[in-house]
N, C-alpha and C positions, 0 to 999 in steps of 0.2 A: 067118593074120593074127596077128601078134607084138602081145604084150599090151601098153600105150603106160599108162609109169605116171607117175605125177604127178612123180618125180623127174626122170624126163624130160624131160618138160616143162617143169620149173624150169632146167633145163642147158640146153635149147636158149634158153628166153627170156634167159636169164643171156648165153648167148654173141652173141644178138641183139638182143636188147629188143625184140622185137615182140610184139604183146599174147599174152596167154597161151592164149587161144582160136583165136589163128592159127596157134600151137605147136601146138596138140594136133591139129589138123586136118593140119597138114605131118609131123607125125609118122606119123599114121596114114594121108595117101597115099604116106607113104614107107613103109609097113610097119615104122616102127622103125629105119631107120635112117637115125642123127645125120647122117652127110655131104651124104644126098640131101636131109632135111629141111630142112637150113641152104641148100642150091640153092635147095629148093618156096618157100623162104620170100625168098630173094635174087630170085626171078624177080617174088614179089609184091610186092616193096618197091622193085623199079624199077617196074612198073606205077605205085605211088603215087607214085614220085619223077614218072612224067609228067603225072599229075593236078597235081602241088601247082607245075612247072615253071612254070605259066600267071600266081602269083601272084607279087605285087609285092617285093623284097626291099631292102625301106630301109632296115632296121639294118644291126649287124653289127661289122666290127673293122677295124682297121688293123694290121696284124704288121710288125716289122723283122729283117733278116739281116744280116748282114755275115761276110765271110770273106775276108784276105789283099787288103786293100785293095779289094774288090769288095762292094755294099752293092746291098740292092733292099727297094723299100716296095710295099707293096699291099693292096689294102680288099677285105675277103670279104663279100659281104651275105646277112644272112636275111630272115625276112619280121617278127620278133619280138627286143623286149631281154633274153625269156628265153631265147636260145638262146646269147645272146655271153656266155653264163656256161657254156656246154656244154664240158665238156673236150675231148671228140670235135670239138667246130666249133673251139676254141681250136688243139687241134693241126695241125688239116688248114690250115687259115690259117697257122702258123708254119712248118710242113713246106713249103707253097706258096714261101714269102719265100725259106728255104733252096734251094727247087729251081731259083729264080730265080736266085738267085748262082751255084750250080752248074752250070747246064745252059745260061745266057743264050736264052732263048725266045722268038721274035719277037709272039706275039701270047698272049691268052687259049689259043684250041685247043690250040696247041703246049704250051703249059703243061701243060696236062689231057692231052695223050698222054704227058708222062715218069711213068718207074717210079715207082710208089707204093703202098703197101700200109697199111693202118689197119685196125683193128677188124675184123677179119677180111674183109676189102673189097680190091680190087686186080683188076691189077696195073698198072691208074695212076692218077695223080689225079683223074679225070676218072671214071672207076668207083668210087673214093673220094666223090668229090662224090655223085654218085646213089646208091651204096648208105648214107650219112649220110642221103640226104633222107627216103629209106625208115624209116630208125629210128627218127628222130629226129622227123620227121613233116612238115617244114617246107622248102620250097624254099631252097634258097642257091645263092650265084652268085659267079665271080670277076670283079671289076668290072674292075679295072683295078690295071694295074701299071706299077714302072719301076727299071731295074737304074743301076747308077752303078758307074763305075771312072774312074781316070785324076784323079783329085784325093783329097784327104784325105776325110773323111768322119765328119760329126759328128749322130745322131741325139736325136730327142725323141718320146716318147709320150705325152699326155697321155689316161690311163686307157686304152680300148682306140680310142676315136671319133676322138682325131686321132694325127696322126703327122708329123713332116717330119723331112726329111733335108736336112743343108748341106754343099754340096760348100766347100770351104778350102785354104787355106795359113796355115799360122802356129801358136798357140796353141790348141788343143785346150777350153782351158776357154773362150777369147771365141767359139766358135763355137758349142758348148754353150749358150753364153748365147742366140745368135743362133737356133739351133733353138724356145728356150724362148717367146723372143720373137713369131716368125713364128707359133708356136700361138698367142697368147695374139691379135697383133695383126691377123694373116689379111693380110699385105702381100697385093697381085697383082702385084707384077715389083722388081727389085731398084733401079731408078733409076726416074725421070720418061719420062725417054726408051723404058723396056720398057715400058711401060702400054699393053695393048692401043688399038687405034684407037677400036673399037668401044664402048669402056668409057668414052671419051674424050669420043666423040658422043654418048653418052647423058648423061653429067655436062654439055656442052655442052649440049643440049635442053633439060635440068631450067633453068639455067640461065637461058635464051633465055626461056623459059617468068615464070622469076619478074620477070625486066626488065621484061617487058610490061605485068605486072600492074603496076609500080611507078610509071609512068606518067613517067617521068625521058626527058630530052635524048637523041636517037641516042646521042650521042658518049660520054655519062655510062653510058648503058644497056648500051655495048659494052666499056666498063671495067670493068662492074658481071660482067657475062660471064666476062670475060680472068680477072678475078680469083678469079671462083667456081673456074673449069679448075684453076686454079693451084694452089690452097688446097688440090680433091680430090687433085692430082697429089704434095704433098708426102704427104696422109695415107695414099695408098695404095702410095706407094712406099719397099722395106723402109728404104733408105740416109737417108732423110728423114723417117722415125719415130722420134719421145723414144725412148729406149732403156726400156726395162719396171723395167729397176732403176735408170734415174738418169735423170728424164727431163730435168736440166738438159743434157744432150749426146744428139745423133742417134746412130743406129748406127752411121753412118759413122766420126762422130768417135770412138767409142768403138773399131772397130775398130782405126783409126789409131793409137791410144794403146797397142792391142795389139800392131801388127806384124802383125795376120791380115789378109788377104781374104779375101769371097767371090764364091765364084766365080758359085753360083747356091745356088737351094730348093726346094725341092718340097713339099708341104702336100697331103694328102688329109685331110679330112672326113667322115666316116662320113657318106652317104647325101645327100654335097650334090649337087643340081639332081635327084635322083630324085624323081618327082611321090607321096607317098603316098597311098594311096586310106585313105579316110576311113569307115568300116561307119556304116550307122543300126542301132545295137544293136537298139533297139523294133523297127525294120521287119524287122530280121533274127530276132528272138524271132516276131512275130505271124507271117512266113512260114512256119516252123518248125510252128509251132499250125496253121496252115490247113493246111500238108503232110499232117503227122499226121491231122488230122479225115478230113481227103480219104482217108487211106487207109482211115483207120478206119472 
């Protein structure tokens, strides 16, 4: 049995980061040797990636790539805000956006099958993703993605949470602008006419809803409606929103003044419509105490 010394154990955790008592254990059923122990310890740290796989992941980042006219955005989620500071989660997320422009992927899976190697983890993204969740301790997931080619292509990140891409013609800086904007404002389609249905009947319901209480004329009541649609339909459509730096002119008009269009947008959200679950810290502290007792 080969002697397992504390420097050792510093080099493996160094080269892993798994806790130090799980080094010294992979060391010694590895007898000492680094190759196998960094496997004893890769085999245990996919076991925890399928433990922590179950749990909810609503933080996270948004990354951008672009290369040679081709551009792709996408939101990587964890389950914590201390992780979107992890250089290891920062890279594997930007690595992702690049393999997107590169490799054009039809879905998530396909994603996670191309070549990829990080932190001594491979050889694809997808074994990247699980041998991180391992180290790092924390479920992550790639949500969603989406490539762009065949138009100009103007991005915006605001920190890591949002992101949008505008596809264009024209000026470079009013599209920029237009990026800035769609983060700040959250359009949902670029005219009145792209405004989901569904989005439409709902502001409609609300609407219908408040007439009744008003106690007003059918005919008064259903103007009072028409006008409420109309009002939501200018605020949520991008070309009929004040512009963020002037809001004397829409975006339209200000593109107009540019010489740009656009052609469309895209807006991801760190972790919008994902349900977060919510911990009772107390209930989770006194289970904790009753666990313990009970063992004790």
């Amino acid at each position: 049995m080969a002697a397992i010394t504390a420097s050792m154990v510093a080099e493996l955790r160094a080269k892993t980061d798994a806790p130090m008592m799980e080094c010294k254990k992979a060391l010694t059923e590895a007898d000492g040797d680094m190759a196998k122990a960094e496997e004893v310890l890769r085999v245990k740290l996919g076991t925890k990636a399928g433990k922590a796989a179950s749990r909810v992941t609503a933080e996270g980042v948004v990354a951008v790539a672009s290369a040679g006219g081709v551009g792709a955005l996408i939101e990587v989620n964890c389950e914590t805000d201390f992780v979107t500071k992890n250089d290891s989660f920062l890279a594997l997320a930007q690595a992702a956006a690049k393999l997107i422009v590169e490799h054009n992927p039809a879905d998530v899976a396909a994603l996670g099958a191309l070549p990829y190697s990080q932190d001594g983890f491979g050889p694809t993204l997808e074994e990247v993703r699980k041998g991180l969740i391992g180290k790092i301790g924390e479920n992550m997931s790639f949500r969603r993605f989406k490539r762009f080619s065949g138009a100009k292509l103007a991005s915006y990140l605001h920190g890591t949470r949002i992101g949008v891409v505008v596809e264009y013609e024209g000026e470079e800086t009013a599209a920029k602008d237009v990026a800035m904007h769609v983060a700040a404002m959250k359009p949902v389609a670029l005219t009145s006419n792209d405004v989901p249905a569904e989005l439409i009947e709902r502001e409609r319901s609300v609407a219908t809803a408040k007439a009744a209480e008003s106690g007003k004329p059918a005919d008064i009541a259903a103007k009072m409606i028409e006008g409420s649609v109309q009002k939501y339909l200018k605020e949520v459509s991008l070309f009929n929103q004040p512009f963020v730096k002037n809001d004397k002119q829409t975006v339209e008009q200000m593109l107009k003044a540019a010489s740009t269009s656009v052609k469309g947008f895209t807006l991801y959200v760190v972790g919008e419509g994902i349900e977060k679950k919510v911990d009772d810290f107390a209930a989770e502290v006194a289970a904790q105490v009753a666990a313990a007792q009970k063992a004790g």
